[in-house]
N, C-alpha and C positions, 0 to 999 in steps of 0.2 A: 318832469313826469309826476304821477299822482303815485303813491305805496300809502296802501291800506295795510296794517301790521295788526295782529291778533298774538297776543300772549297770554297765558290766565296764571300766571303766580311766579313769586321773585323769584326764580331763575331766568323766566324768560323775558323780566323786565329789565334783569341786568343784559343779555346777550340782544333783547331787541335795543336796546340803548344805545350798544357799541355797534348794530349793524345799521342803527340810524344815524349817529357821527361818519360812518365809513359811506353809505347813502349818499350824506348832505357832502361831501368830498366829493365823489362823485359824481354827481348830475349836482350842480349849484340850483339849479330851480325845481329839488326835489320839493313837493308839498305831499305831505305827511300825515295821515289821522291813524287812530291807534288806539288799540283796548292793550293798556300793560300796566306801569303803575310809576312813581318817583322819579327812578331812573331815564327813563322813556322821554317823559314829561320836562326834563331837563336837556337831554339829547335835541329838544324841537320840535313840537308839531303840537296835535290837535289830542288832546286825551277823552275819549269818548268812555268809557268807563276803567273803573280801576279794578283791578286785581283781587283789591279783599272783597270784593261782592261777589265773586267768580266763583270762590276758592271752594268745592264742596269734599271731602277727602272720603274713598273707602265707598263699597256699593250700596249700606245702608243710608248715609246720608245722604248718596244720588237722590234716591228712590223719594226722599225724607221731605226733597228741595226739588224734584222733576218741575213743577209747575213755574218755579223759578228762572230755572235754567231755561225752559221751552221760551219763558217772556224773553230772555236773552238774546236766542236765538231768533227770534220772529224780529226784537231793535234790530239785532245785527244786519240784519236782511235790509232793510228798510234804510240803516243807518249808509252803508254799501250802495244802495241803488243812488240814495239824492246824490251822493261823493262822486261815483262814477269814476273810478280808482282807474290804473293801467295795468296793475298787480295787485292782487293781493298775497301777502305775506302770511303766513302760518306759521307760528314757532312752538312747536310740542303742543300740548293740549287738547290731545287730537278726538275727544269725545264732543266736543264741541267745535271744535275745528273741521273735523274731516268733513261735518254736516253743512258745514259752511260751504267747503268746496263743491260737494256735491249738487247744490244748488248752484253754485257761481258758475260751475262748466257747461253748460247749455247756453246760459247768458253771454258767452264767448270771452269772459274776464278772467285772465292768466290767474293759474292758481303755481303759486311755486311754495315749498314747506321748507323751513331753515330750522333744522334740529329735528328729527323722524320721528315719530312719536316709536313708544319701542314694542313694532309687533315683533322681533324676535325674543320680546320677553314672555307674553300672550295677546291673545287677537291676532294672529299671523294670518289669519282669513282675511282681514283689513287689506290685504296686496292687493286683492281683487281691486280694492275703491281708491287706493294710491293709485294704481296702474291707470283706473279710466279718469280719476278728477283733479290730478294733481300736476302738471305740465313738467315741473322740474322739482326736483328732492335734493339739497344740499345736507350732508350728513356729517357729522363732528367725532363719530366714534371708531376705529379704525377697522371692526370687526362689521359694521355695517355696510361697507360697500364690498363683503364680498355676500353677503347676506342678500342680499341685492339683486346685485350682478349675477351670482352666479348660481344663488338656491332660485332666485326667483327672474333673473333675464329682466329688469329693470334697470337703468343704467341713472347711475346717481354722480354726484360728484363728491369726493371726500376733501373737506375743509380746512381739516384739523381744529386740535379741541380751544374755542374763544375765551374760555376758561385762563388760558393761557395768558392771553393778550389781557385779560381785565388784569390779571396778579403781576404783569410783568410792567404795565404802564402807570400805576400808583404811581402816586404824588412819592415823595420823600415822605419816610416816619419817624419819628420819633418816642422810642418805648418809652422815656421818663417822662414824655409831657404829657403822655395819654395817661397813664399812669395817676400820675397829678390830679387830671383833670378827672377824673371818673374817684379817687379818692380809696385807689387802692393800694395796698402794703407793697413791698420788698418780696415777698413771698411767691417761689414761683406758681402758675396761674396754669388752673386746670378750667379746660373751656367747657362747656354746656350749651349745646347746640340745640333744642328742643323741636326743631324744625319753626314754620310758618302760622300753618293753618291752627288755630282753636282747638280742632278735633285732637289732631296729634300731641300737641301740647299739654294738652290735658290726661292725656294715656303717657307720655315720655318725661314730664318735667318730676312728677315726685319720685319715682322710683330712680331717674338720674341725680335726684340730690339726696336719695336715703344711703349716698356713702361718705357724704362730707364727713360727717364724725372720725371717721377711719383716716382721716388723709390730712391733719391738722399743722403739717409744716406747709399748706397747699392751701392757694385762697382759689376758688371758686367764684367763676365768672357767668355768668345768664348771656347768651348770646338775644337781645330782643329782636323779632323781626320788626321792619317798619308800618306791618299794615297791623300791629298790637299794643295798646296803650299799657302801659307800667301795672296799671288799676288789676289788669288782667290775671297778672304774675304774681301778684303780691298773695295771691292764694295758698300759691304752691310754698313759699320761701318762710321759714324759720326766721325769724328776726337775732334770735340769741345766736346763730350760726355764721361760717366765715363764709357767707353770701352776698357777693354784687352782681349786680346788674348792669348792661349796658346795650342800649337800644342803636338799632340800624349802624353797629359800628362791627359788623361783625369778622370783617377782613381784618382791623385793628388787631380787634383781639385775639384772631390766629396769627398775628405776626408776635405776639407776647408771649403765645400760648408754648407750654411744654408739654401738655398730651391735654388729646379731647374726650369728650362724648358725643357722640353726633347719631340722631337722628338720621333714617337711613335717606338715601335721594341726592343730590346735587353736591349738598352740603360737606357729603363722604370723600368726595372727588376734591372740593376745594380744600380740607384741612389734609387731605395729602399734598394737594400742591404747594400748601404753606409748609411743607416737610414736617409738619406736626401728628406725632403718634396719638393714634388713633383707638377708640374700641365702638364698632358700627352696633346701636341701639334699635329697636324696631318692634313698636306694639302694634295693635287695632281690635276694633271692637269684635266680639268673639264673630259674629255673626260674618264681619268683613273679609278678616282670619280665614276664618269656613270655607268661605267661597277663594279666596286666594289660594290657597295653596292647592286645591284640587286643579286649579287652573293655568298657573304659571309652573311652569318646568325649567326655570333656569338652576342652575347650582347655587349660585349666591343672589344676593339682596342688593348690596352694595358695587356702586358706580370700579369702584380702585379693582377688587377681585374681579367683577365681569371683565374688565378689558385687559388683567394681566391672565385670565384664564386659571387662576388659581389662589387660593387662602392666606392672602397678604395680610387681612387687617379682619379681627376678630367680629364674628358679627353672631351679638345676643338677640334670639328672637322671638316672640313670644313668650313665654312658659319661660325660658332661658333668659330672658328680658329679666333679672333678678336680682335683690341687692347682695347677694350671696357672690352672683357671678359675676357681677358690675364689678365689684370691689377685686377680686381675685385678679381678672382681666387688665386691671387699672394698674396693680400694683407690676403686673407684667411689664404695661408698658413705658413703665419708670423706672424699670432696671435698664443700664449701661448697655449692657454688652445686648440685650432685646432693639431695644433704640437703634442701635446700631445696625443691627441687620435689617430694620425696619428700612429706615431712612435709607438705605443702598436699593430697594425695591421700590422706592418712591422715586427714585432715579432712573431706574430702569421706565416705572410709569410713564415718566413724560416723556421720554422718549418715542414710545409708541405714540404717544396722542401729537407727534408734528411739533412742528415750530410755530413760530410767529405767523400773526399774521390770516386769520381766519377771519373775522371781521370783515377785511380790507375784502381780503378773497371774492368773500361772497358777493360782496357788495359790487364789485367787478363784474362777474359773471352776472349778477340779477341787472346791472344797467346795460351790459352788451346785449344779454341774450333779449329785451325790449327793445331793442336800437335797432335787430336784425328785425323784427314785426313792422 
């Protein structure tokens, strides 16, 4: 069968990766095209554009890039119709995503969503357009299928979180040869997560390194994403300082790591599940700020607090975004007996987000529920 896959940025080129291995398992004569990025690209198929051209973060830069984005969506259309797919796939993304589907349901070409984009965080009004354009919703967070089912009588399938299956199937590692290889000390390694896109990175990376000074038994690591060349970073970073760098290894270096920074989003969820202590970071442009917070009504920011329902892992926001508070927070999460309680809550975490095996799942249910058509 034909799967047309749509992701727009590294999360969902990592989670469309694993559910195009789990695919090509699946139906042996899957044929595959795909907007995602590296990962994707190496899993099998056809890469129609990548990620970093997608990527626009925050409502000012929408508005900045609209004519961009519209070219996008008029390809995607076009690119869709020559393919003549049997599904198409959707993974989070869903301002450009949803727009897809609402076109593709008239055409009679199955739309199924793998990852919900998150209207219970804001746009809950979006039910309306899941309900009429979306055929089937596979969902990863455990709090979403009753969001679902039972606030809104759409019936989903719960997956469990693939997060899981990427950190639990790693190759074997070894700390001293990474180590080596990247040309960094003995010293334990505090991580810097800065996120993906440009935009963020440039609102998160200085004010997450104006604590090194403070932390000098502590080397400091740059998590690079892979759609960002070095050139990029070398802005932000002090040369006289205990500053490295390391590009698209970013799982490595939460396996090293003894507490992080991270950037809020995906990223928060993964250095929990590396059991690495945490302090959740989170700027935007005042303008973006403005409009977010009037609009989103959730209690917390970060991925680990929404699904334990409560203030596990400290999240500086804004205004509070400070190296005042960075450094305080940091020093918390390097005291023993803090760590410790930390780490028994990250446990509890995964718990809630399932077992094994989400991936495989999906990939099941999206070739049966095609084989009953």
């Amino acid at each position: 069968m034909k799967y047309y896959i749509i992701a727009g940025e590294a999360s969902g080129d990592l989670h469309g990766s694993n559910l195009m291995k789990a695919l090509h398992q699946e139906d042996s004569a899957a044929e595959i095209r795909f907007w995602g990025g590296d990962l994707m690209q190496k899993a099998g198929g056809t890469l129609v554009k990548h990620y970093r051209d997608l990527a626009f973060m925050g409502f000012a830069e929408v508005v900045f890039n609209l004519k961009t984005i519209l070219n996008n969506i008029d390809f995607c259309k076009k690119d869709i119709l020559t393919f003549q797919p049997d599904v198409l796939i959707f993974i989070d993304y869903p301002g450009f995503n949803m727009r897809i589907a609402k076109w593709a349901k008239p055409l009679q070409i199955k739309t199924f969503y793998y990852i919900s984009p998150q209207i219970w965080a804001w746009k809950e009004n979006r039910i309306t357009a899941i309900k009429s354009d979306v055929d089937k919703m596979f969902v990863i967070l455990p709090f979403e299928k009753d969001f679902y089912e039972k606030k809104h009588h759409y019936p989903v399938e719960f997956v469990g979180h693939p997060l899981i299956d990427a950190i639990h199937n790693r190759p074997d590692f070894d700390i001293a040869t990474f180590k080596k290889s990247h040309n960094l000390s003995e010293k334990p390694i505090i991580a810097i997560l800065p996120g993906s896109r440009k935009q963020e990175i440039t609102k998160m990376l200085e004010v997450m390194l104006s604590v090194v000074g403070d932390f000098k038994d502590y080397q400091f690591v740059i998590a690079g994403a892979p759609s960002q060349d070095f050139e990029f970073y070398q802005q932000f970073i002090d040369q006289s300082q205990n500053i490295a760098f390391v590009s698209n290894e970013t799982y490595n270096l939460l396996q090293c790591a003894t507490a992080a920074l991270v950037t809020s989003g995906t990223a928060t969820l993964e250095t929990a599940l590396f059991k690495v202590p945490e302090v959740v970071c989170y700027k935007a442009n005042w303008f973006s700020y403005q409009i977010a917070k009037r609009i989103i009504t959730l209690k917390y920011i970060s991925l680990v607090n929404l699904i334990m329902d409560k203030m596990v892992v400290t999240e500086l926001i804004q205004g509070d975004c400070s190296y005042k508070r960075i450094k305080e927070e940091l020093q918390k999460i390097l005291n023993p007996d803090y760590r410790k309680k930390l780490l028994h809550q990250y446990d509890e975490l995964e718990t809630k987000l399932g077992g094994l095996g989400a991936s495989q799942k999906t990939a099941q249910l999206i070739v049966s529920a095609l084989k009953k058509n």
